[in-house]
N, C-alpha and C positions, 0 to 999 in steps of 0.2 A: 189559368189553373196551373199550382204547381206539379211539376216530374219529378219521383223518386224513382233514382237507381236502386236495381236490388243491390242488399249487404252479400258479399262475397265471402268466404272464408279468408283470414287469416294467413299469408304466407310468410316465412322466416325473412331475417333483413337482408341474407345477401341473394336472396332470389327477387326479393324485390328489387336492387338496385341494378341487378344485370337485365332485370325485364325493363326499368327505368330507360337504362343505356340504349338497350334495345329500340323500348319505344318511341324516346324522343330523335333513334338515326330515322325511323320509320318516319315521322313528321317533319323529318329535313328533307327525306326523300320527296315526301307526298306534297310539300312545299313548292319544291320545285318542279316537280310533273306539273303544279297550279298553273305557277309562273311561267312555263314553255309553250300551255296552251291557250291562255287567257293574257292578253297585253295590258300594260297598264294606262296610266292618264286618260282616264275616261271622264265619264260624265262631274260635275261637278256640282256637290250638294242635290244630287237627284230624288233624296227623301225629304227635303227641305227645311234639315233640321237647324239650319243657320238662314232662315226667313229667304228674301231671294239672292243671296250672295252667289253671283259666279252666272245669274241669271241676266237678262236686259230687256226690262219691260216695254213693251210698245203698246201705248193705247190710241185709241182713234180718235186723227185731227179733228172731226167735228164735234167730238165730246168731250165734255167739260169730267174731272173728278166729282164722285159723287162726295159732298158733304159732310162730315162727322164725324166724329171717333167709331171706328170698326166696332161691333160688339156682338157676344155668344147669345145664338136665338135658334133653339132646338137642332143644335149642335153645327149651325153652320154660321152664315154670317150674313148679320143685314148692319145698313148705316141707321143711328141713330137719328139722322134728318127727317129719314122716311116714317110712315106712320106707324104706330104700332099693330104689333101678330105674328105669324108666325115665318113670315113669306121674307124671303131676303131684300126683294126690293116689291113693288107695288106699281098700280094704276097712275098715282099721282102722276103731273104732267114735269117734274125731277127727270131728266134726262143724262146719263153719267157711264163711268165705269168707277171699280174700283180693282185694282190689281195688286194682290198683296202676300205674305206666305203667312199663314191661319192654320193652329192644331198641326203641325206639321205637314203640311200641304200648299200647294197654289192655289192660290183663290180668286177668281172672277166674279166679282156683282156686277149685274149689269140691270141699267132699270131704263129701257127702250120709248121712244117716242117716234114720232112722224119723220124721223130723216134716214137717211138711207141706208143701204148694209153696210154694218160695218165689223171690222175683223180686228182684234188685240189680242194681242200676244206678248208671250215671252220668249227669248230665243236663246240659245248656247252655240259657242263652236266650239268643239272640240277635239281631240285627235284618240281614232276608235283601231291603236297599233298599227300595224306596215302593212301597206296592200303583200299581197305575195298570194302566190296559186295554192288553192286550198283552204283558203283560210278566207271568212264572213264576218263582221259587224254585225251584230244582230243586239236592236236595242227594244227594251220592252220596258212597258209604264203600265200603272192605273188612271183610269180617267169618269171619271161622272160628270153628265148631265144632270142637271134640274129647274124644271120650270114652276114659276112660281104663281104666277097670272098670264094672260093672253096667249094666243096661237101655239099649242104646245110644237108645233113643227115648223116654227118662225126661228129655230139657231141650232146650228150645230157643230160638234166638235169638229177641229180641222189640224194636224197634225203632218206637217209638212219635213222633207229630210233635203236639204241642198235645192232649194226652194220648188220643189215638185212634194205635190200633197200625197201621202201615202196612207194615210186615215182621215175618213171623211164621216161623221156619225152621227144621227142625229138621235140616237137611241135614248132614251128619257129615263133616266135611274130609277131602279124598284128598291121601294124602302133604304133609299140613302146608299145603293149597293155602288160599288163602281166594275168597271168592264176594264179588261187584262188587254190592252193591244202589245205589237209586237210588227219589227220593220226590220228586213233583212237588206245589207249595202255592202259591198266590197269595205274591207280594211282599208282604213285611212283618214282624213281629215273630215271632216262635215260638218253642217251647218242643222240645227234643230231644231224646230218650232213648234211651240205647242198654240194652240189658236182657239180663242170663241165665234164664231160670227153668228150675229143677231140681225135678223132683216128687217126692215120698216117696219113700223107697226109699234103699237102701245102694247109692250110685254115687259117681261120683268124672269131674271136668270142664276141662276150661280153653276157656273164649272169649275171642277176640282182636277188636278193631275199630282199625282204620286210615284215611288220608288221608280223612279227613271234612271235605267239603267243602260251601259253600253259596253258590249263587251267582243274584242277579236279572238274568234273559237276556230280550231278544225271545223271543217265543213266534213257533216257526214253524209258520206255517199248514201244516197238511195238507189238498193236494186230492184233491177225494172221487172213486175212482176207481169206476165202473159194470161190474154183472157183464158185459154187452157187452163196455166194452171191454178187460176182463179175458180174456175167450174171444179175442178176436181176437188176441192176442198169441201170436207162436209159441211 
């Protein structure tokens, strides 16, 4: 939906151009306040508008790619090998992954059989500004679940930071919605993963990750509030 600004009155040219001057030292300022509290070289392609460039897919030794040209099926994505409807992957005994970047996202097909759990992912390393006292990494994504056939509580997202898991979820998207995580790490170097793992069993998946982001901020203190004067509040 588009935003219209309201129309303003009319000012003479040289009020405009001394408010110009004005406003664009105002955006040099506010520029740099940006740049003192936010570090840069961060995440890379974390909206995934350049497919998985900057990304390194890892899928699992004992699965094969699944089959086919990728293609759009009620806005996600299923292989054309698999059968038709609406479901990403299916029952058939097709056993696979597909790992790919789709509509601007990452994209996980996974269409499960009798072998054992297994976990694929994508990883980055990055550099999230200068450790130094005060100052947090704090990196936040979207991410969806969806299951399409079998065990609905047979996989779940796993989202790992310097290879210790920091979100683990097996929470199952409502109407295509995705979930807002967020992982808080000292400034500096890291390693990131984002992960599907699917367990034994004949199922069938798609996981999505989005706007992956990382950014070195002031840490703001929080003050400590007392059960006193917690009671005392109306």
């Amino acid at each position: 939906m588009m935003r219209f600004l309201p129309v303003r009155p009319e000012r003479s040219r040289a009020k405009v151009h001394r408010r110009g001057v004005s406003l664009a030292a105002s955006v040099c300022v506010l520029a740099a306040v940006a740049l003192a509290s936010t570090a840069t070289a961060q995440i890379v392609n974390g909206d995934f508008s350049d497919g998985l460039n900057g990304w390194t897919v890892v899928q699992p030794a004992q699965s094969k790619p699944l089959s086919g040209a990728p293609v759009e099926s009620f806005g996600i994505e299923r292989a054309e090998s698999l059968p038709e409807g609406p479901a990403v992957a299916s029952l058939a005994p097709t056993h696979g992954w597909q790992i790919h970047a789709f509509n601007g996202m990452a994209n996980f097909l996974v269409a499960a059989t009798e072998t054992p759990t297994e976990e694929g992912h994508i990883l980055q390393v990055f550099s999230c500004g200068e450790a130094g006292e005060g100052r947090i990494c704090r990196v936040t994504l979207d991410y969806r679940l969806i299951n399409h056939e079998g065990n609905p509580l047979a996989a779940r997202i796993k989202i790992y930071l310097d290879g210790q898991p920091r979100i683990v979820d097996g929470t199952l998207s409502e109407d295509l919605g995705f979930l807002h995580g967020a992982i808080v790490a000292p400034c500096g170097e890291h390693e990131l993963k984002l992960c599907l793992e699917v367990d034994t069993g004949i199922s069938s998946w798609t996981a999505n990750f989005d706007n992956v982001v990382a950014e070195c901020v002031d840490e703001v203190p929080v003050r400590p509030t007392t059960w006193g004067r917690l009671k005392a509040r109306p």
